[in-house]
C-alpha beads as a LAMMPS data file, in Angstrom:
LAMMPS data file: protein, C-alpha beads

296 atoms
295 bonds

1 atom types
1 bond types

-500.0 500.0 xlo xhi
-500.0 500.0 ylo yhi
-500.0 500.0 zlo zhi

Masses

1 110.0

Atoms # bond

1 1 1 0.000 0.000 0.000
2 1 1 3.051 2.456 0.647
3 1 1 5.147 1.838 -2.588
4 1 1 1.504 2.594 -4.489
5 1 1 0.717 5.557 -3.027
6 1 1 4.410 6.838 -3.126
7 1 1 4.219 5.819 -6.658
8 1 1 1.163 7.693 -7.307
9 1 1 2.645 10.673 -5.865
10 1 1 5.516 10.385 -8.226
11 1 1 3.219 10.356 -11.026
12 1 1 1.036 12.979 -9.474
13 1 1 4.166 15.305 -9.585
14 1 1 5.323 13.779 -13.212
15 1 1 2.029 15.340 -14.438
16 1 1 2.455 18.651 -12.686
17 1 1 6.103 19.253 -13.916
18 1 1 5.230 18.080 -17.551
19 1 1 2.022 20.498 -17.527
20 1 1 4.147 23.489 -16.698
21 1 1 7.031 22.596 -19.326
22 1 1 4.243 23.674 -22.017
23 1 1 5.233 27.114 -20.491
24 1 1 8.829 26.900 -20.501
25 1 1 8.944 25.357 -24.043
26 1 1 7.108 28.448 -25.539
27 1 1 8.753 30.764 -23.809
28 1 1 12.365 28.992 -24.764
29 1 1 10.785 28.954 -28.301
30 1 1 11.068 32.420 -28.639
31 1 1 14.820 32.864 -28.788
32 1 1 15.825 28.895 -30.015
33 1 1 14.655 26.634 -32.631
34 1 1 12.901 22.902 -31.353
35 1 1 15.433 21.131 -32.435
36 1 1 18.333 23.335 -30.465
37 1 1 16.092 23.082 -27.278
38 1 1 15.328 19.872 -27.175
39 1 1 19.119 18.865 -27.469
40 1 1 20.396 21.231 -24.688
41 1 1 17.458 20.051 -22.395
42 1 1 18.248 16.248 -23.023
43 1 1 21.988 16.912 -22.107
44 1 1 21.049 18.920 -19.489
45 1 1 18.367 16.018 -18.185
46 1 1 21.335 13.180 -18.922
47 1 1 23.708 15.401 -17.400
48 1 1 21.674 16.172 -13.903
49 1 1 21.774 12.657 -13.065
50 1 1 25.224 11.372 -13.495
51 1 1 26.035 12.892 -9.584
52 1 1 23.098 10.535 -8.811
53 1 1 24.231 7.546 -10.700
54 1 1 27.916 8.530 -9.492
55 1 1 26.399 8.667 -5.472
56 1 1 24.421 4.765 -6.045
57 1 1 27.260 3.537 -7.301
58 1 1 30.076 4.416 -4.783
59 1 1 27.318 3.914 -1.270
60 1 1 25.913 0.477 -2.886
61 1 1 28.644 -2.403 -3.521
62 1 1 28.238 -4.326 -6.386
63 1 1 27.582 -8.003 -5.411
64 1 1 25.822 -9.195 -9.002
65 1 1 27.588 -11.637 -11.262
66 1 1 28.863 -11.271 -13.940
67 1 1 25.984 -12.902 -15.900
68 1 1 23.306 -10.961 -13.991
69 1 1 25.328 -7.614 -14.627
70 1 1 25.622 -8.603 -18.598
71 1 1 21.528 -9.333 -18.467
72 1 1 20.717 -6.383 -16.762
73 1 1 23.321 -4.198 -18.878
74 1 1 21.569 -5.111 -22.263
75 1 1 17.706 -4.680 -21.024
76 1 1 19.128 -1.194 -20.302
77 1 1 20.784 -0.295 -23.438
78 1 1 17.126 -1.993 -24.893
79 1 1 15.139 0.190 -22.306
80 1 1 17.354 3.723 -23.430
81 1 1 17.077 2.960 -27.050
82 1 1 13.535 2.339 -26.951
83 1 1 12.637 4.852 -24.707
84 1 1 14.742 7.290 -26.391
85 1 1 14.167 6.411 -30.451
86 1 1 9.757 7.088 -29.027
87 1 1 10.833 9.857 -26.934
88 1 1 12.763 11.944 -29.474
89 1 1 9.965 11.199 -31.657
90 1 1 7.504 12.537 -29.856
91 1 1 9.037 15.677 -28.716
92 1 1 10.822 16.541 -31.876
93 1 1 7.555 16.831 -33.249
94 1 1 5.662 18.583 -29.945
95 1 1 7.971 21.361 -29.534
96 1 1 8.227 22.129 -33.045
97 1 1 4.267 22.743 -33.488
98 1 1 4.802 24.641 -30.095
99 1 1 5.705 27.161 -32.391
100 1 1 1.942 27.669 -33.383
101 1 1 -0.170 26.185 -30.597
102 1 1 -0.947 27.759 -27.892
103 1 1 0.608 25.970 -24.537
104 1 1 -2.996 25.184 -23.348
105 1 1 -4.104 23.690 -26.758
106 1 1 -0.761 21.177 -26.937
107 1 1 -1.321 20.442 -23.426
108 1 1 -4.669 19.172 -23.685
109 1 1 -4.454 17.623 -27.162
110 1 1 -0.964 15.786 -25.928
111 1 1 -3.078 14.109 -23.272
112 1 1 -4.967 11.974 -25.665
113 1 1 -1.971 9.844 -25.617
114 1 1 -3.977 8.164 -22.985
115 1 1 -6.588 6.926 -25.637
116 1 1 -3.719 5.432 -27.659
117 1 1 -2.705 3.728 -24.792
118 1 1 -5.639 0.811 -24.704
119 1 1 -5.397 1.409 -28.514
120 1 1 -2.090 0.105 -28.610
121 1 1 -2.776 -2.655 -25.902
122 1 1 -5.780 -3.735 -28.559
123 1 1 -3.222 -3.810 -31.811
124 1 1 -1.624 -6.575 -29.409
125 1 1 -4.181 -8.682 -28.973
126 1 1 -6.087 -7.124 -26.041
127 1 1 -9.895 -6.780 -26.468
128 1 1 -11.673 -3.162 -27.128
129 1 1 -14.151 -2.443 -24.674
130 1 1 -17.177 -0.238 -25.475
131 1 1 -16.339 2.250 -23.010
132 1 1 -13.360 2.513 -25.354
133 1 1 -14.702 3.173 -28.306
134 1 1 -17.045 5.259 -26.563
135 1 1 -13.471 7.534 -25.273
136 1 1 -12.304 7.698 -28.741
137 1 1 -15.670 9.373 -29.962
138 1 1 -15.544 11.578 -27.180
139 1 1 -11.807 12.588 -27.934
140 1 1 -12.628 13.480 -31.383
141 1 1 -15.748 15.403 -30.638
142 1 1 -13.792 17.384 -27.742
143 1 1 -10.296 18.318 -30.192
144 1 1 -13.113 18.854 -32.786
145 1 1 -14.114 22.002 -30.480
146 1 1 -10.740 22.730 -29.415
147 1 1 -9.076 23.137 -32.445
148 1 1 -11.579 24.562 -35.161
149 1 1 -11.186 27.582 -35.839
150 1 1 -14.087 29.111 -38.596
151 1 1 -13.000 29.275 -42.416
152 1 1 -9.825 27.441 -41.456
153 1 1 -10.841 23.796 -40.427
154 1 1 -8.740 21.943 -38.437
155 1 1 -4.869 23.325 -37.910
156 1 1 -2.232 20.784 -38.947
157 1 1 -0.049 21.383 -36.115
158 1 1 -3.155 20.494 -34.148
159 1 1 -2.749 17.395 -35.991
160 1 1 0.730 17.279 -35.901
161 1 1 0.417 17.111 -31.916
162 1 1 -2.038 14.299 -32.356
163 1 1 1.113 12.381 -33.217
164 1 1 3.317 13.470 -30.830
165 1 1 0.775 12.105 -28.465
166 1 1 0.995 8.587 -29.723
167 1 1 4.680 8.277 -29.707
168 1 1 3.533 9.225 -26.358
169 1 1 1.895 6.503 -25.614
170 1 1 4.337 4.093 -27.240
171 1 1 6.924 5.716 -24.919
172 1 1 4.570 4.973 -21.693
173 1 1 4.048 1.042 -22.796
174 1 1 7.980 0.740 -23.279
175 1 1 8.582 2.151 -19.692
176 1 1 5.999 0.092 -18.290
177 1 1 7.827 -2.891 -20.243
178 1 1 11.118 -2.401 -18.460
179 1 1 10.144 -0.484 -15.127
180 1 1 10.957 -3.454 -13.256
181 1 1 13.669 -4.389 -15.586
182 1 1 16.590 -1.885 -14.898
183 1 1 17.488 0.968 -12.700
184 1 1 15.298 4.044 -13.548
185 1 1 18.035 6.863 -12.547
186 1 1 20.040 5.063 -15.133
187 1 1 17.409 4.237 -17.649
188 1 1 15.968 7.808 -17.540
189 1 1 19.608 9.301 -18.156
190 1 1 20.230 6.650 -21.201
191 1 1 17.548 7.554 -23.264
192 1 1 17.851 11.522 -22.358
193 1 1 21.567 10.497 -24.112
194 1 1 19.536 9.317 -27.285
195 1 1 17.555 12.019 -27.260
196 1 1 20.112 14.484 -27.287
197 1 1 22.026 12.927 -29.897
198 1 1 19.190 12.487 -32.312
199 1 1 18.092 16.314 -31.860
200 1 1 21.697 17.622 -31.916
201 1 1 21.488 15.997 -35.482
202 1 1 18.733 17.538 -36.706
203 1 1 19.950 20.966 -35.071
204 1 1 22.808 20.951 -37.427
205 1 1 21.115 19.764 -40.603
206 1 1 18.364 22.368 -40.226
207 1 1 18.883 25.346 -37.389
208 1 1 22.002 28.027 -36.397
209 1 1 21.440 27.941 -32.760
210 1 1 24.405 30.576 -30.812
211 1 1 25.700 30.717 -27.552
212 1 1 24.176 33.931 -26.648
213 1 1 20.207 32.804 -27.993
214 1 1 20.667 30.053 -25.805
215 1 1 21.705 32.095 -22.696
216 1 1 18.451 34.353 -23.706
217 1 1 16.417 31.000 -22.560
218 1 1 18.521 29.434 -19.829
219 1 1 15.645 29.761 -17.175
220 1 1 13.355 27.563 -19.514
221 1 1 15.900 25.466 -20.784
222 1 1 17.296 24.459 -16.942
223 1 1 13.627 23.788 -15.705
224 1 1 12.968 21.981 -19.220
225 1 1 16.224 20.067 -18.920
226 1 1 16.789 18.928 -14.953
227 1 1 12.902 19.146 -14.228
228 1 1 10.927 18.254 -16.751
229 1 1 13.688 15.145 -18.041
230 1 1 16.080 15.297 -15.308
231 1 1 13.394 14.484 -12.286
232 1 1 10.046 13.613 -14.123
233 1 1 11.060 10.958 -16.586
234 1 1 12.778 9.338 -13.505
235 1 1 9.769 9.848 -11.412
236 1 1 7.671 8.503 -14.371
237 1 1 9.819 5.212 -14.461
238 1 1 10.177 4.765 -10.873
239 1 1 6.118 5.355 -10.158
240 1 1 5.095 2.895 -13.411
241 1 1 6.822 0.476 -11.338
242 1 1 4.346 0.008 -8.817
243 1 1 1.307 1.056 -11.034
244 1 1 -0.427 -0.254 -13.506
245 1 1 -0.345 1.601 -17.003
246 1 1 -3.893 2.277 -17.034
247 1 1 -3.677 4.359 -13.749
248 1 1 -1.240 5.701 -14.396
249 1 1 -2.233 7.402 -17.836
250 1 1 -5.371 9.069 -15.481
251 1 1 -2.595 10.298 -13.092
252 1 1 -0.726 12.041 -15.950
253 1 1 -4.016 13.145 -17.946
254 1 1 -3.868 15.662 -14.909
255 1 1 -0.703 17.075 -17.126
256 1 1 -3.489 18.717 -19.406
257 1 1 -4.994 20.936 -16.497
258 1 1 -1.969 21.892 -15.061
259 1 1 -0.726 23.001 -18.989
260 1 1 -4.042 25.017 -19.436
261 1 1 -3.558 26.401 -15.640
262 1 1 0.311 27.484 -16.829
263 1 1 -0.910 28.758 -19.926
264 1 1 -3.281 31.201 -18.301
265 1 1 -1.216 32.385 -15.580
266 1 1 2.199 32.482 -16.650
267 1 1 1.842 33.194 -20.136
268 1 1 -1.706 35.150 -19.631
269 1 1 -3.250 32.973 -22.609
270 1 1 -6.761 33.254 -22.808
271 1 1 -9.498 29.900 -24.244
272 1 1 -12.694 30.507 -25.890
273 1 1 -16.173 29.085 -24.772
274 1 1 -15.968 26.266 -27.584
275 1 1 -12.428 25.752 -26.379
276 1 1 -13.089 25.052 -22.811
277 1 1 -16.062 22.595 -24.117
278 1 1 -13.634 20.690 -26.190
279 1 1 -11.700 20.185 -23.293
280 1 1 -14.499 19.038 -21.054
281 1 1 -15.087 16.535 -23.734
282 1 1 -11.274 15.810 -23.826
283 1 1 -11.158 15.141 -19.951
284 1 1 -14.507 12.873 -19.747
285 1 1 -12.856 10.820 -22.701
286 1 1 -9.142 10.487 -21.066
287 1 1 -10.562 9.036 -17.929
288 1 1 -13.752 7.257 -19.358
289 1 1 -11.022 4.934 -21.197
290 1 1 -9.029 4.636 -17.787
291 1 1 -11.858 3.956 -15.730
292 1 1 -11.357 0.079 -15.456
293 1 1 -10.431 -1.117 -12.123
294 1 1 -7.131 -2.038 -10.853
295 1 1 -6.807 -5.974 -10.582
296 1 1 -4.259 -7.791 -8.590

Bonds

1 1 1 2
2 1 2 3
3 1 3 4
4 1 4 5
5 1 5 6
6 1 6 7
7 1 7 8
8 1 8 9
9 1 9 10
10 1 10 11
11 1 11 12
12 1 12 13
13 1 13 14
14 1 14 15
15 1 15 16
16 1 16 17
17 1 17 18
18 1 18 19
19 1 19 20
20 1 20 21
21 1 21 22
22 1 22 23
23 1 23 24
24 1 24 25
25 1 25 26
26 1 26 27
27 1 27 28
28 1 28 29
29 1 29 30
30 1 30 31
31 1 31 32
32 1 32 33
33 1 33 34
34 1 34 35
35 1 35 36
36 1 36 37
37 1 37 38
38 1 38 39
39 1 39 40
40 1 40 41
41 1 41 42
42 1 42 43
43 1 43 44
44 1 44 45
45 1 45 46
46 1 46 47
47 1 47 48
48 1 48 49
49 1 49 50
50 1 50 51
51 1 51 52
52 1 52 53
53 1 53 54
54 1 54 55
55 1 55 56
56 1 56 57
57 1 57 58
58 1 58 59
59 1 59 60
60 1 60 61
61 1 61 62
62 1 62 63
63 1 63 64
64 1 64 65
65 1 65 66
66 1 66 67
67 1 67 68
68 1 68 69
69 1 69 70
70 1 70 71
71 1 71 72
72 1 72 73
73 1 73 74
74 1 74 75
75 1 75 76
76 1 76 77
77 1 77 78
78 1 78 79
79 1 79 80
80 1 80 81
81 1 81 82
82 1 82 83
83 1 83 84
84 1 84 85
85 1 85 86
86 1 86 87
87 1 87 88
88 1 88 89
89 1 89 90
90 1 90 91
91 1 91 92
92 1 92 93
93 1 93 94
94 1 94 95
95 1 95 96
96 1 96 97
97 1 97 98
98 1 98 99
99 1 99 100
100 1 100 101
101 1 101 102
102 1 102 103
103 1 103 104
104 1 104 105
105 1 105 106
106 1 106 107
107 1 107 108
108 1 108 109
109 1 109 110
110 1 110 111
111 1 111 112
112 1 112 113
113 1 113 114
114 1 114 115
115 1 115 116
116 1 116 117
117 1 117 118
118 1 118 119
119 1 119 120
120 1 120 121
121 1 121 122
122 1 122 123
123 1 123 124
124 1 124 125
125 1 125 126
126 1 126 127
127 1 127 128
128 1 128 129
129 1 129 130
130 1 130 131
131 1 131 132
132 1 132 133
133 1 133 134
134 1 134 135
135 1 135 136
136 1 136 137
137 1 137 138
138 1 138 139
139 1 139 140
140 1 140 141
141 1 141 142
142 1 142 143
143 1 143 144
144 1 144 145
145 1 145 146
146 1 146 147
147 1 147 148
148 1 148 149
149 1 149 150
150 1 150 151
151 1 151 152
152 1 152 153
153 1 153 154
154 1 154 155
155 1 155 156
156 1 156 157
157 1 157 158
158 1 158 159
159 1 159 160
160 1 160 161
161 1 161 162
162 1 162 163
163 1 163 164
164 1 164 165
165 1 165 166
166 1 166 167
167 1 167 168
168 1 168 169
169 1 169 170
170 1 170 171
171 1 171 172
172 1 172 173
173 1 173 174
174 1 174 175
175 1 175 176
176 1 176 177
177 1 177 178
178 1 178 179
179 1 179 180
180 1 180 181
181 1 181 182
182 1 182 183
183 1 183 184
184 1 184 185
185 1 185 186
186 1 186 187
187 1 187 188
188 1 188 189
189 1 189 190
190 1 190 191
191 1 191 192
192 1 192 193
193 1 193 194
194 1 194 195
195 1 195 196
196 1 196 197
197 1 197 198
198 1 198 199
199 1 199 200
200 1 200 201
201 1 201 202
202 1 202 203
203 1 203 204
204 1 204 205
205 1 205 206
206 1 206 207
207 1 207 208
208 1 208 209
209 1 209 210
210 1 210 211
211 1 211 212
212 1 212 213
213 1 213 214
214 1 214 215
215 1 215 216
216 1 216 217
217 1 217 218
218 1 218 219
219 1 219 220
220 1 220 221
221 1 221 222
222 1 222 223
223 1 223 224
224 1 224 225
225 1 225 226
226 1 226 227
227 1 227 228
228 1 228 229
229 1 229 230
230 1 230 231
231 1 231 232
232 1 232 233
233 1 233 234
234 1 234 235
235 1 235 236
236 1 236 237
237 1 237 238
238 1 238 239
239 1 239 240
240 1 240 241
241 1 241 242
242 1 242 243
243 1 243 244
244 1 244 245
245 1 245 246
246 1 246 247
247 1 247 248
248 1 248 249
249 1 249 250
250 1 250 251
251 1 251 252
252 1 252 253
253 1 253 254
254 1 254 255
255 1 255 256
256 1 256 257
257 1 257 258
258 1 258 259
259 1 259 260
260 1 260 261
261 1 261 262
262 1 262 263
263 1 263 264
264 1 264 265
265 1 265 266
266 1 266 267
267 1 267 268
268 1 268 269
269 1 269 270
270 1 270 271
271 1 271 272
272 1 272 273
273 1 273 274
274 1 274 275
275 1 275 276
276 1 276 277
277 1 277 278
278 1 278 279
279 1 279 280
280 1 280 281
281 1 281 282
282 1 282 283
283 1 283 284
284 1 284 285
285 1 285 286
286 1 286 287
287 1 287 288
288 1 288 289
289 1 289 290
290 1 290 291
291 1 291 292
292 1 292 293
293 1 293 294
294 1 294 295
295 1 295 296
């Protein structure tokens, strides 16, 4: 009963520091390309957790064989890779489009990662419930009312975010797949490697980032970087290991409200009537299709 409700906090938190990142991301967005941001952040992330790595290592001695330590060495180079290759996906292609949607609009269109969740589980042989389907409709009819805007139809960034949310949702069912498998500090600081290497590519082939335009943004870049991958990633991977994916996707639809809340305080963004209905829609649909009980 203690390791689930200290891993529901974790996840509780995950959602609040990944709902205010929206913030930071736009804000950083305004003096450095995607690309260049998400490669400092990732470094910064990897690079904020090597003194804890560093710490386990030298107060914990090492009493695993040598076959254990070769097993558990290649399910974490699988876990970084994986999490990394659906990670840099996903936010290559979020915090480019956060270049034309509003923090509160990516926030709550990001979320519906939790519908591709069960989608996902059904692709592998899992059975659709109704109350499924019944999500899915919802979700449409709520971005639908969040994202049209009249003469214009829907935006393709919208769209574009769409698909950043499903790599989101491949990137949850890969950490749920080897939460128990490796060390999260060290799995969490792996991928943020992969990550950074994969955007620092694209930052060369297609931005001209300086030092000074990334001094401009150091406040959103350290609370992107040590926060937002640094301490929620790990928090994600540690609390997934003593909760089931479905509860935790309704933990971390809470990551929606808190964007909308940051987007309207911080950033003084303001939502429309048909807006706020789409995302009433939005939130019944997110936790209608995580609504199953937890079995044992």
């Amino acid at each position: 009963m203690k390791n689930k409700l200290l891993a529901n906090f974790a996840l509780f938190l995950t959602a609040l520091i990944w709902g205010v990142s929206f913030v930071a991301q736009r804000e950083g967005m305004e003096h450095i390309g995607p690309f260049t941001f998400n490669m400092v952040r990732s470094f910064l992330g990897a690079l904020s957790l090597l003194p804890v790595i560093l710490w386990v290592k030298l107060s914990k001695p090492d009493t695993r064989t040598k076959k254990r330590k070769r097993y558990q060495h290649i399910n974490l180079a699988r876990a970084g890779v994986g999490c990394g290759l659906a990670l840099f996906t996903a936010m290559s292609i979020q915090q480019y489009c956060m270049q034309y949607v509003t923090a509160g609009k990516a926030g709550f269109i990001s979320a519906l990662y939790i519908i591709f969740v069960p989608i996902i589980a059904v692709l592998q042989g899992h059975k659709l419930e109704k109350r499924i389907v019944f999500s899915v409709i919802l979700a449409v009819i709520g971005l639908y009312f969040l994202c049209y805007t009249p003469g214009g139809g829907f935006n393709v960034y919208d769209l574009l975010v769409l698909v950043a949310a499903f790599f989101y949702g491949v990137h949850i069912l890969v950490v749920n797949f080897y939460s128990n498998k490796v060390n999260a500090v060290k799995a969490c600081c792996l991928q943020f490697v992969v990550v950074g290497i994969l955007s620092a590519v694209l930052t060369l082939l297609f931005e001209n980032p300086t030092a000074a335009s990334i001094i401009d943004c150091k406040t959103s870049l350290l609370y992107a970087g040590i926060l937002t991958c640094g301490v929620a990633y790990t928090l994600q991977i540690f609390g997934q290991k003593n909760t089931l994916p479905v509860i935790a996707s309704i933990i971390f639809s809470l990551e929606s409200v808190f964007a909308v809340l940051g987007g309207a305080v911080i950033l003084g963004e303001t939502m429309l009537p048909k807006e706020i209905l789409g995302c009433v829609f939005m939130i019944a649909a997110v936790i209608l299709s995580n609504l199953k009980p937890e079995r044992s």
